[in-house]
N, C-alpha and C positions, 0 to 999 in steps of 0.2 A: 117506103120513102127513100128517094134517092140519096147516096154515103154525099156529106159533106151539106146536105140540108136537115139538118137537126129541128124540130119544132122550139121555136123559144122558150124558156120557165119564165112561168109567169112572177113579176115581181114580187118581192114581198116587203121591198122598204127596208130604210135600215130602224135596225135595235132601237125601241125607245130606253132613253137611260135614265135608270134608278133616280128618283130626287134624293137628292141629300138633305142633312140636315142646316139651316145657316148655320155660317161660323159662330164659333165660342155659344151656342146655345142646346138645349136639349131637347129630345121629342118628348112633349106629355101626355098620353093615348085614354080617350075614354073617357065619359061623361063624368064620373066620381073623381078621377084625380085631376080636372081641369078645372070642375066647380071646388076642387080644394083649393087649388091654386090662386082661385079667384076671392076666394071665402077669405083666406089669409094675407088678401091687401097685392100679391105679384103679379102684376098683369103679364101676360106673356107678350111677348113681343110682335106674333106673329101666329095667325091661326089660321089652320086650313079646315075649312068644313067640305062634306062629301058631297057631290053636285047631288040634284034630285031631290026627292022625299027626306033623304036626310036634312037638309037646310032649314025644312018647315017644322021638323020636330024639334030642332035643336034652337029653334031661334032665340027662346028666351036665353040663354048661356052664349048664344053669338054675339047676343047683342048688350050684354053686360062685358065683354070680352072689349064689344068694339067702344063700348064708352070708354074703358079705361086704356083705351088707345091705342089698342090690337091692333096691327094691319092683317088683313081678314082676303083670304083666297075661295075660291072656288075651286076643286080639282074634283077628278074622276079617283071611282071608288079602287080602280088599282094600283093610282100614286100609294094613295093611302096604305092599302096592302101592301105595297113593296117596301113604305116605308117602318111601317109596324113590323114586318118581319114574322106574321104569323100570329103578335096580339091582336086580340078581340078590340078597335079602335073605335067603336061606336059610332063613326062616321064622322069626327073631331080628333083631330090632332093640334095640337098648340106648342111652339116652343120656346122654351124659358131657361133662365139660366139654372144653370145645374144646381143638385141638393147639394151640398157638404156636410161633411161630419163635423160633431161638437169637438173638443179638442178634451183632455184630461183636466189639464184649468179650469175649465168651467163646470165640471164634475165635480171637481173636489168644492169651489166654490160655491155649491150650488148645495151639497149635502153640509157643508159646515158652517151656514147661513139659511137652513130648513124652512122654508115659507108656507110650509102648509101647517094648516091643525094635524092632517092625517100624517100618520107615519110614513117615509119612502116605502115605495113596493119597484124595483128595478128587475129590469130581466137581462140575464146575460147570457150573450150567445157566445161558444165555443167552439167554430170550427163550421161553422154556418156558411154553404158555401155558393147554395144552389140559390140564384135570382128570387126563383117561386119561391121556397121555405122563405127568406128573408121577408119578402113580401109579405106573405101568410102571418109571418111572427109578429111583423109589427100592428098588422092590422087588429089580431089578437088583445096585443098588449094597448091599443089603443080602445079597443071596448074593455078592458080591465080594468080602466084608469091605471096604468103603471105609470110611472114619473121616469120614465127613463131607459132607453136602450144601449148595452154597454156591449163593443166587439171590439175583439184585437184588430193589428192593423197586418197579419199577415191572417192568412188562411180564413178570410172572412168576404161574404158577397158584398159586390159596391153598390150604393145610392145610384142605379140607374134607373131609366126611363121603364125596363119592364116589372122594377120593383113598386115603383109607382104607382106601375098599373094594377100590380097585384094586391097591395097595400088600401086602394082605395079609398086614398087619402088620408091615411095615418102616418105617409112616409116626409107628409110636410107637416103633420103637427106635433110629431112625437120626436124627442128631443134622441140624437143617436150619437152617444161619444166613443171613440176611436182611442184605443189605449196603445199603451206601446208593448206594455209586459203584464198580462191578465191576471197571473197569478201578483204579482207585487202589487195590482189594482184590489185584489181582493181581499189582501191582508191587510192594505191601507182602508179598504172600507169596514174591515171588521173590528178598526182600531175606531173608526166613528160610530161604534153602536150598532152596524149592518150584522142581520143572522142570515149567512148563508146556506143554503141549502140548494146540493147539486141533484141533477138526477143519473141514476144510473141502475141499469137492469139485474146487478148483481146484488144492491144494498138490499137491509134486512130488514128496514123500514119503512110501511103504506105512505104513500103521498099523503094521505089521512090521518097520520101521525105526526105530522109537521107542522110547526107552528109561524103564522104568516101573521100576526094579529101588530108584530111590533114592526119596526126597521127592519125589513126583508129584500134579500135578493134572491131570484130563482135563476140557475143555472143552469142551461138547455145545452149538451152537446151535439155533436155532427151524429148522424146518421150511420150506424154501421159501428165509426170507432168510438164514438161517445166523446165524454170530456178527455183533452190531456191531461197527463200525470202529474204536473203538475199543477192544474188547473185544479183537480179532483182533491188534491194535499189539501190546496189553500179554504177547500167546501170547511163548514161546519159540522155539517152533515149531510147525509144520501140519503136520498127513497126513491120508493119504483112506486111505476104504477101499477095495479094490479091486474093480472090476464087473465082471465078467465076461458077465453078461446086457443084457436090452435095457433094462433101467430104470435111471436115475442116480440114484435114491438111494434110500436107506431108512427106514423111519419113526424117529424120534428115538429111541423107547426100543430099538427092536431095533440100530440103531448105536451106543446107548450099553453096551447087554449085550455087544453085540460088541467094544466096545475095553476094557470092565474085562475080561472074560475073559482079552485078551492081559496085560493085567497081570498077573491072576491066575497066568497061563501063566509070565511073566518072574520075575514073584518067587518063584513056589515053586521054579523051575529055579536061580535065584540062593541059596535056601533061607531066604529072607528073609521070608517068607511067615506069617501068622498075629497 
């Protein structure tokens, strides 16, 4: 080819650009935490289903979406993708205004005016930091029946959209209060009756030794460093779970499912349960 006739490149169009989210709202990813969404009365504002075969699956959930007033998009399945950011989105997106945290007022209110027969069973997280674990724990504490999720307001994961999703809609029904100082949160709760019990891999007594039957909290730390020091002061007491294999520990949410269970276990055996 002769110099100064180059063959052309063929186009390629410019960059389509990422959707964003509407202002001031959140994405909600995933058939469970959209039919939570919708179970607990918040229509989302806005919902995108994935063109195609997803539409006809999803339609029962579309279209309780679109009675309560949704406005309802069509898109291709790698808006979706780019918006998800790699969650599993089930071909529904919807967004809605963001979760928030309880505040410590309505914790202390809420333990000093007790509305159930059964005793509290709370779970606290310490340093919980990763989206997934957070996820995971609440979903956890939400098949426990726990009354309650309690994380500081520094060194703790936020109520986002991929906790949400991992949650499975425990992240909209299980109540999460946000403290300012964890340790002065747990002395205060020990002053209303609550027995805490932290965990930690160095304590000298079985999860199976610990009694869950009254006003209980259980104590999950971070991964790696465990509870803070003085997090650990303010426990009542420590247990570990027991290893029998070659690995020393477990990932946060599978040892927090593993010690609400024995609760679970204790209190219904006490018939205290529900």
């Amino acid at each position: 080819m002769a110099a100064g006739h180059r063959k052309p490149r063929a186009s390629r169009g410019a960059p389509r650009r990422a959707p964003s989210t509407p202002g001031g709202l959140e994405a909600v990813f995933g058939v469970h935490a959209v039919r939570a969404l919708l179970d607990r009365g918040e229509t989302p504002r806005e919902v995108w289903v994935q063109e195609g075969s997803a539409g006809a699956r999803l339609a029962e959930l579309v279209e309780a979406a679109r009675q309560g007033g949704a406005r309802l998009q069509s898109r291709p399945r790698d808006e979706l993708d780019q918006l998800a950011q790699g969650a599993s989105h089930q071909g529904i997106i919807a967004f809605a205004t963001p979760l928030a945290f309880e505040g410590e007022a309505s914790l202390w209110l809420r333990l000093e005016g007790w509305p159930h027969a059964a005793p509290p069973l709370l779970l606290v997280l310490d340093g919980v930091t990763d989206v997934h674990n957070f996820g995971a724990c609440l979903r956890s504490a939400d098949a426990a029946g726990v009354h309650g999720v309690i994380v500081p307001k520094d060194k703790a994961a936020p109520l986002n959209a991929a906790v949400r999703k991992v949650a499975c809609g425990a992240a909209e029904s299980m109540p999460v209060y946000q403290v300012t100082n964890l340790a002065r949160t747990l002395a205060k709760m020990k002053e209303l009756g609550v027995w805490i019990t932290g965990t930690a891999g160095e304590a000298e007594s079985s999860l199976y030794e610990a009694d869950f039957t009254g006003p209980a909290a259980l104590v999950m730390g971070a991964e790696g460093k465990g509870m803070r020091r003085l997090t650990r002061e303010a426990c009542d007491t420590l247990v570990k779970l027991p290893m029998a294999g070659s690995v020393s520990s477990l990932n946060v949410s599978v040892a927090t499912g593993i010690c609400l269970f024995e609760a679970v276990r204790q209190r219904q055996g006490a018939g205290k349960g529900g």
